[in-house]
C-alpha positions in Angstrom: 33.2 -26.1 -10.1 31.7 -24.4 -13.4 29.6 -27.7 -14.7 26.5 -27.5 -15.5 24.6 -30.1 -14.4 21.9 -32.1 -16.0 18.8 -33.8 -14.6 20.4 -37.0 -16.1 23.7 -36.2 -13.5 21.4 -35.5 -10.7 19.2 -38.4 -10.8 22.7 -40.7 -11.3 24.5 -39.1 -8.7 21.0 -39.4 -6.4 20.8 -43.1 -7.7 17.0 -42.6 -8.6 15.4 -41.7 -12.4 15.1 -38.7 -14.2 11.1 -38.4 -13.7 11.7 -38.3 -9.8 14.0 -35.8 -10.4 12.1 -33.5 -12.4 9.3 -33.8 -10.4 11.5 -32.3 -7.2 12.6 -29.6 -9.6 8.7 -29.0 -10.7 7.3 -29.5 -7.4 4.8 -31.8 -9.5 3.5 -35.2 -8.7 4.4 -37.3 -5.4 8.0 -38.4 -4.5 8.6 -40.9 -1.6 10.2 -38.8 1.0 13.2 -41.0 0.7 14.0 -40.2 -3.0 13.3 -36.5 -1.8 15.8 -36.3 0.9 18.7 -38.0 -1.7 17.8 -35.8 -4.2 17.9 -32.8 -2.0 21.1 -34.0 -0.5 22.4 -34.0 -4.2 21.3 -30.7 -4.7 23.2 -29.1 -2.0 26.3 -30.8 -2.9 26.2 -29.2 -6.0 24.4 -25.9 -5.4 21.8 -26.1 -7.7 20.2 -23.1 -8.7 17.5 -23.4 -11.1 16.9 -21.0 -14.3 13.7 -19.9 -13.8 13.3 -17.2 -16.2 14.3 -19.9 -18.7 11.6 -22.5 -17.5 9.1 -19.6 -17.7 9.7 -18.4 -21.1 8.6 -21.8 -22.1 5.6 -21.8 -19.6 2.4 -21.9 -21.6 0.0 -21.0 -18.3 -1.3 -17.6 -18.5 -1.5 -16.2 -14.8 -4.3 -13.3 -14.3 -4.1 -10.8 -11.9 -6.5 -8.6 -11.1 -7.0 -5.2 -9.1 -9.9 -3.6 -7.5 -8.8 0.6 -7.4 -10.6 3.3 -6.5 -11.7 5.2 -9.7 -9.1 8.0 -9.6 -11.2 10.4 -11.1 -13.2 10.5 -8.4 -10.6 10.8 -5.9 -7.3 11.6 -7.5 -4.9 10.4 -4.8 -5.3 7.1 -6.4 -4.0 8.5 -10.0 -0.1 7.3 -8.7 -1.1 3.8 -8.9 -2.3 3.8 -12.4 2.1 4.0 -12.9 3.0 1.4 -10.2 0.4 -1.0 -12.4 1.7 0.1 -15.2 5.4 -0.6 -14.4 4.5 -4.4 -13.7 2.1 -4.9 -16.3 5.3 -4.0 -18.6 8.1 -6.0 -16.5 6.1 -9.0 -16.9 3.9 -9.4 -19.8 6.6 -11.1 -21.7 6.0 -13.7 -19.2 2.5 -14.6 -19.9 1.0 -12.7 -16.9 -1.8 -10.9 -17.6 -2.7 -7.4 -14.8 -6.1 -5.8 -15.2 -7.6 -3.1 -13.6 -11.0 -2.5 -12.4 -12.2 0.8 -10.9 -15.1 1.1 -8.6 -16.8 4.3 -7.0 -14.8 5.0 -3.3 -18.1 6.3 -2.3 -19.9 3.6 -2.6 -20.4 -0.1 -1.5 -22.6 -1.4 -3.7 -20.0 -0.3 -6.5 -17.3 -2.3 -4.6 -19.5 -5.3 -3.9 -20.4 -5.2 -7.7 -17.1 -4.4 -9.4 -15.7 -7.4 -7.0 -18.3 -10.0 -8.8 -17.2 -8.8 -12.2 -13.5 -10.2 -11.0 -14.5 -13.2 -9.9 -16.4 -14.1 -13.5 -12.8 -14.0 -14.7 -11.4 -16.4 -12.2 -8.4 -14.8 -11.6 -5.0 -16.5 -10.2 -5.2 -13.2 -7.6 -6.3 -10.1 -6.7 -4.7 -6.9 -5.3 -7.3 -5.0 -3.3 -7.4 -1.4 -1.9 -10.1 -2.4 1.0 -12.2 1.4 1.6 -14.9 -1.1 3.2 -14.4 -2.9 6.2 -17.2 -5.5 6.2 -17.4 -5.6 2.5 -13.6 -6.5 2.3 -13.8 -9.2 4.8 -16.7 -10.6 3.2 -15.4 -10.7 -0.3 -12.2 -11.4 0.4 -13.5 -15.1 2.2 -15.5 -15.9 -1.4 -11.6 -15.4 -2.9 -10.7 -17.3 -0.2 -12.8 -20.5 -0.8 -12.5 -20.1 -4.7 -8.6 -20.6 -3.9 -7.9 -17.3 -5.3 -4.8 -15.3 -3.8 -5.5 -11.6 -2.0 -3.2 -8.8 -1.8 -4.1 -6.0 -0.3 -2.4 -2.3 -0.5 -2.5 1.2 1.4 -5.0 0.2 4.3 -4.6 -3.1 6.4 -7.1 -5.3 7.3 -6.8 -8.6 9.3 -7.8 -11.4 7.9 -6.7 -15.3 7.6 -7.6 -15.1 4.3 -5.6 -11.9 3.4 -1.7 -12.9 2.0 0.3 -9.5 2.5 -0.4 -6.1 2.7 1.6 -3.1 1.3 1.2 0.1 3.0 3.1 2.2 5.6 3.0 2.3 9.0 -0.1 4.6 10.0 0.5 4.8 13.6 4.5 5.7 13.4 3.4 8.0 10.1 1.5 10.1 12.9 4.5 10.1 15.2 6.3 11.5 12.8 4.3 14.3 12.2 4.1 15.0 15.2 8.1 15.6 15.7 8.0 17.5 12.9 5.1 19.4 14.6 7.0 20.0 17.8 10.2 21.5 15.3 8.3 24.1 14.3 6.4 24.9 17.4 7.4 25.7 21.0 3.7 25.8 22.3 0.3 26.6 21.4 -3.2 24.7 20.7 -3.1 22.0 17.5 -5.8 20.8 15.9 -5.8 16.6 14.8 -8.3 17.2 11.5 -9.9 14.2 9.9 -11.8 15.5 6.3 -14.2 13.1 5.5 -14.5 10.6 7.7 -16.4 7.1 7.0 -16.3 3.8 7.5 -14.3 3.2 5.2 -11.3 5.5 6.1 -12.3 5.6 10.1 -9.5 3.3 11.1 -6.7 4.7 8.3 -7.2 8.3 10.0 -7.4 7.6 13.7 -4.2 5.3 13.6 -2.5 8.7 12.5 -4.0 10.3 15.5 -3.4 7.5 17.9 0.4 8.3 16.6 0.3 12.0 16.8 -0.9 12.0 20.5 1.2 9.1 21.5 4.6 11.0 20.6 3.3 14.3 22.6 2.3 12.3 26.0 5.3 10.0 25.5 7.9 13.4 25.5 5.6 15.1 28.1 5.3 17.9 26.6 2.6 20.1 28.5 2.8 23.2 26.1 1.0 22.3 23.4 -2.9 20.9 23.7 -4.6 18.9 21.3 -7.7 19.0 19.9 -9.7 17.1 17.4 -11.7 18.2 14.6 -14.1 16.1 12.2 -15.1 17.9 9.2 -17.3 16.9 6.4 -17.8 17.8 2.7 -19.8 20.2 1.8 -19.1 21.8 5.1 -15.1 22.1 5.7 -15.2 26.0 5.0 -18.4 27.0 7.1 -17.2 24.6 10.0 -13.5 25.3 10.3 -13.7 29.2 9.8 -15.7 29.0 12.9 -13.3 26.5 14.8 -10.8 29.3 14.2 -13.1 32.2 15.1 -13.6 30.1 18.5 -9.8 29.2 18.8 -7.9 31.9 18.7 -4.3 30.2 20.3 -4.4 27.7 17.6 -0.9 27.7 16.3 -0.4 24.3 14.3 -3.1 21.9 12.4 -2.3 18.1 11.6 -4.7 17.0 8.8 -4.9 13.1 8.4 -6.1 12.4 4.8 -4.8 14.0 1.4 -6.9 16.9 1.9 -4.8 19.3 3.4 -5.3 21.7 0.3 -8.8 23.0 1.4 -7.5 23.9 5.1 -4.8 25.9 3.3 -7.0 27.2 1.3 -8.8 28.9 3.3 -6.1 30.0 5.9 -4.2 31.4 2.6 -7.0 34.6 3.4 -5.3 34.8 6.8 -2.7 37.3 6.1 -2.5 38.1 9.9 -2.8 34.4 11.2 0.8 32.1 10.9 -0.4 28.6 11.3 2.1 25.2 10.9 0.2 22.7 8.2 1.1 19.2 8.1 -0.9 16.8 5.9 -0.3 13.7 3.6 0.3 12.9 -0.1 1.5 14.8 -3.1 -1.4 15.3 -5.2 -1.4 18.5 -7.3 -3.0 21.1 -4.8 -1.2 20.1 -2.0 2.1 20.2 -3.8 1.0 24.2 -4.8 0.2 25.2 -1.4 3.5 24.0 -0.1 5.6 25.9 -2.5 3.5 29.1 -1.5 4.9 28.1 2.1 1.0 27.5 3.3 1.6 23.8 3.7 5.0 23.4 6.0 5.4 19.2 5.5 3.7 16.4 3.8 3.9 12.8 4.9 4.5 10.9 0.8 3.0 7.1 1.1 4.3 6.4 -2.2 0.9 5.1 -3.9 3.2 3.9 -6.9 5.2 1.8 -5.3 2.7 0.4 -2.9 0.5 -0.7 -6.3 3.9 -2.1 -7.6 4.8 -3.9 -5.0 1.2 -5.4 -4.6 1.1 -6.5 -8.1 4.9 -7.9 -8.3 5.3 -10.2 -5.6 2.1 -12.1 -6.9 3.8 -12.6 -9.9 7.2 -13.3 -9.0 5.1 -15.8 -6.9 3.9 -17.6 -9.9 6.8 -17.4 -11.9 9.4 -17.3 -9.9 8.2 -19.4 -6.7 9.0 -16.5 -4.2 7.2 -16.5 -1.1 5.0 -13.8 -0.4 5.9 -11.5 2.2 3.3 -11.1 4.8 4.0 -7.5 5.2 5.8 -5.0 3.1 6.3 -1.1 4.8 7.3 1.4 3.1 9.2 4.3 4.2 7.9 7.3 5.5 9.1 9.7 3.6 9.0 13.3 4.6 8.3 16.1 2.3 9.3 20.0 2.4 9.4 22.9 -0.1 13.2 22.3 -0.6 13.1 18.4 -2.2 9.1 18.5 -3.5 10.9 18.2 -7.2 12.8 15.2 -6.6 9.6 13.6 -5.8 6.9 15.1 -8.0 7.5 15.2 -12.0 
């Protein structure tokens, strides 16, 4: 039951020759389908598992693998991926795949659009994208497309033929569940649905979350809270929302929909009369310090590590291993409060 079989026992036991066989096994070249239906008959019988790993190790083809990341120095919620890259740059290297990064400016298109062209020149096997830009994404991603080059995509989803998986969470059940938590803490009152920075590029990413958030309050009926939206914009968030307060004085609880939930709980930190439930997203530094001073009551983690390592390590497994690529991988949504922050933030 132990033997270890040859390609020699296979093609004898098959009744065809060694090169059909090890073209089966190396999915290369053409096989009649009759050969391929004894030989895969064969391998059943005897349960034949390959040894990848070994065949790899003496794989000369160098795969390349590329991704497109925001710069996180410009916007530091991307700074987790840098160690999700890192983790499968390191897990696979000794296999002769190659993982580069390439940063472009969130802000701005034409930096995507360029940093995109600068990829291509390389001629990766793939690509991992974060797609900020709607248009720009769908445009790019069909020149991958035609130039037979595999797309991942991570942390927003985009539909597209040409797309092969996407890592993420999902947005519209992330909202939901800030709103239970919302309705925990509160027993009535006036909440306000804030989106900080709103584009193009995020438009989509933010109002899912609200879609959620409002979903789970008309779906429990529950007439003793009203919502409200608020759209606030760099450099105003300060001028704009201390008036929104002045102006809405029964506001008891404020959902904010990006990572920016610091610089609302900034300024209601000067509020030493006002108690106001704060829910927001991610664990970047300032957000993590609020909700230790109690100013920030929940944050929803999406886990930009893991999304980046899972965005980088089924493409390789794909080309070393032969595992399919999942179309969709969700992560959990994980919620955060004062008491486990630690276990999550080093």
């Amino acid at each position: 039951m132990d033997k270890k079989y040859t390609i020699k026992d296979i093609a004898k036991m098959a009744g065809v020759s060694k090169g059909t066989v090890d073209r089966v096994l190396h999915n290369r070249g053409k096989v009649s389908p009759a050969a391929l239906d004894k030989i895969n008959e064969v391998l059943n019988v005897i349960d034949y598992e390959p040894n990848l790993i070994a065949r790899n190790l003496k794989n000369t083809k160098i795969y390349r693998i590329c991704v497109l990341l925001p710069d996180p120095e410009i916007d530091s919620y991307w700074l987790p991926c840098i160690n999700g890259i890192q983790e499968a740059i390191t897990e696979f290297k000794a296999y002769g795949v190659v993982i580069e990064t390439h940063y472009f400016n969130p802000e701005s298109k034409k930096s995507f659009l360029s940093t995109n062209q600068t990829i291509i020149k390389q001629s990766p096997d793939a690509v991992l994208i974060a797609p900020l830009f709607h248009k720009e994404t769908l445009e790019i991603v069909k020149q991958y497309d035609e130039l037979e080059i595999i797309v991942n995509t991570f942390n927003n989803q985009i539909e597209s033929e040409s797309i092969k998986s996407f890592v993420g969470q999902d947005l519209y059940k992330s909202g939901r569940v800030a709103a239970s938590l919302m309705s925990l803490i509160l027993t009535e009152g006036q909440i306000a649905i804030i989106h900080i920075d709103e584009s193009l590029k995020n438009a989509v990413h933010m109002q899912e979350k609200e879609k959620g958030f409002r979903n789970y309050f008309d779906e429990k009926k529950i007439a003793d809270f009203s919502l409200t939206t608020l759209k606030l914009k760099h450099p105003n968030v300060e001028t704009k929302f201390s008036a929104f307060l002045e102006e809405n004085s029964n506001l008891k609880g404020i959902f904010i929909t990006t990572s920016k939930a610091y610089q609302i709980a900034a300024i209601l930190s000067s509020l030493k009369d006002k108690k106001i439930a704060l829910i927001g997203y991610d664990l970047v530094e300032k957000n993590v310090n609020f909700l230790n001073q109690g100013l920030v009551h929940f944050l929803i983690h999406q886990n930009q590590t893991r999304q980046a390592y899972l965005g980088v390590s089924t493409l390789a497994e794909h080309f070393l291993f032969r595992k399919d690529i999942p179309e969709t991988i969700l992560l959990p949504i994980d919620i955060i409060n004062v008491e486990n922050a630690s276990f999550y933030v080093s």
